[in-house]
N, C-alpha and C positions, 0 to 999 in steps of 0.2 A: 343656726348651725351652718358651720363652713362648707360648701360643697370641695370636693377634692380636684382639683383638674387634672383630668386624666392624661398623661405625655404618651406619646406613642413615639419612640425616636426608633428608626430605624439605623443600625449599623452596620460599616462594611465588616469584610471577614476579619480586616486586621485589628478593627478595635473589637470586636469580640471573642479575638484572642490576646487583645491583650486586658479585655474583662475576666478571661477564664483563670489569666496569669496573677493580675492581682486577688483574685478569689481566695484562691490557690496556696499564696502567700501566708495565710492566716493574720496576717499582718494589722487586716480589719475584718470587722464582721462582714458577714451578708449582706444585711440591711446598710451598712454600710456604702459597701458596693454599689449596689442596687440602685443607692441614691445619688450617687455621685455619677454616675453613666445614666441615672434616668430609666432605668430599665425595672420593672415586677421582678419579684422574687422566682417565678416561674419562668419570666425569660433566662434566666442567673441559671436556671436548672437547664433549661434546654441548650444552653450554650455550654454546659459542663457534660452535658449525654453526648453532641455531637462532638467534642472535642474525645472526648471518652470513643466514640465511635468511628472515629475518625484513626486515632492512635491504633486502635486494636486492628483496623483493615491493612496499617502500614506497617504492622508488626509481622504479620499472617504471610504477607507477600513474602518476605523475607529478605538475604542482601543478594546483591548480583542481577542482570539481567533476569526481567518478568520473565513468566513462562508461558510457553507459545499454546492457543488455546486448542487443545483437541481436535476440535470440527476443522479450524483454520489448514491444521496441520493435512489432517484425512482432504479434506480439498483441494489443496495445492498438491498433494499425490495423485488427486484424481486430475485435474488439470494436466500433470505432468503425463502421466498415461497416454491420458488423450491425445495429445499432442503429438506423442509419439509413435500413436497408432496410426492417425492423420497423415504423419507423415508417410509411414508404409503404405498407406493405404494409395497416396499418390504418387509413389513411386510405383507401386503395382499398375495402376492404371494406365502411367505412361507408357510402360514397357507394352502392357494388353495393346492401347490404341495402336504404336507401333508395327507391334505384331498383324494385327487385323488392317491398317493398309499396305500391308503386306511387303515392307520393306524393313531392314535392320539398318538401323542408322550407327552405323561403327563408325570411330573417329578415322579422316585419312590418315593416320599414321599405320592404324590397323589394316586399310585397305591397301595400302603400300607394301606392306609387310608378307600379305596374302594373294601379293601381283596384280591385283585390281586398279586401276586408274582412275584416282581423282578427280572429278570433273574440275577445270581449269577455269575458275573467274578472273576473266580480267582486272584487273584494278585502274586511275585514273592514268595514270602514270604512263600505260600502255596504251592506251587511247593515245593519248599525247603525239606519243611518239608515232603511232600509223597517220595522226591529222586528222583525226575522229572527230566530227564536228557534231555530232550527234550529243544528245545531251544524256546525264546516263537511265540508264533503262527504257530507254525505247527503242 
């Protein structure tokens, strides 16, 4: 008696779609098929589930742009909150530090405005010109 040897051939996706395709055709039988790629009857079937399963997921989706997944959405709202509260929250706190050493830092245009004087920084320029040999800030 003949022993049968047994092939185990391994396929990529495309020739397993294009096993599905000639299946599909009626064109040959199964066993036909089967034989001609090398494959069991049973692989023939699994590659017609996943094609089958595969179809039905790209159906479901629908046309146009995927839709955005719930959780994703609700997160990047919370995200955005945060963020936003963060920011208040540091603006609050500079104004507090401020306050508490005990000075308001208004811009000089403000303190011009309210007859207060500037305090006047020199610049390099002004050195210069007095022959300020000094290097700056000291």
């Amino acid at each position: 008696m003949e022993e049968r040897q047994h092939r185990t051939r391994r396929l990529t996706p495309e020739q397993k779609w294009q096993v599905f395709l000639e299946a599909s055709r009626k064109k040959a039988t199964d066993a036909e098929v089967c034989r001609r790629w090398g494959i069991t009857p049973w692989q023939l079937r699994a590659i017609r589930e996943r094609a089958k399963d595969g179809a039905t997921e790209a159906f479901t989706k629908g046309p146009g742009r995927p839709r955005k997944d719930p959780v994703v959405t609700g997160l990047e709202r919370e995200v955005e909150r945060t963020s936003k509260a963060l920011k208040e929250l540091a603006i609050e706190n500079t104004l507090l530090r401020e306050k508490s050493m005990g000075h308001d830092r208004a811009h000089p245009r403000d303190q011009a405005a309210r007859g207060d004087q500037a305090p006047h920084h020199q610049g390099r320029g002004e050195r210069q010109r007095r022959g300020d040999q000094r290097a700056p800030g000291l």
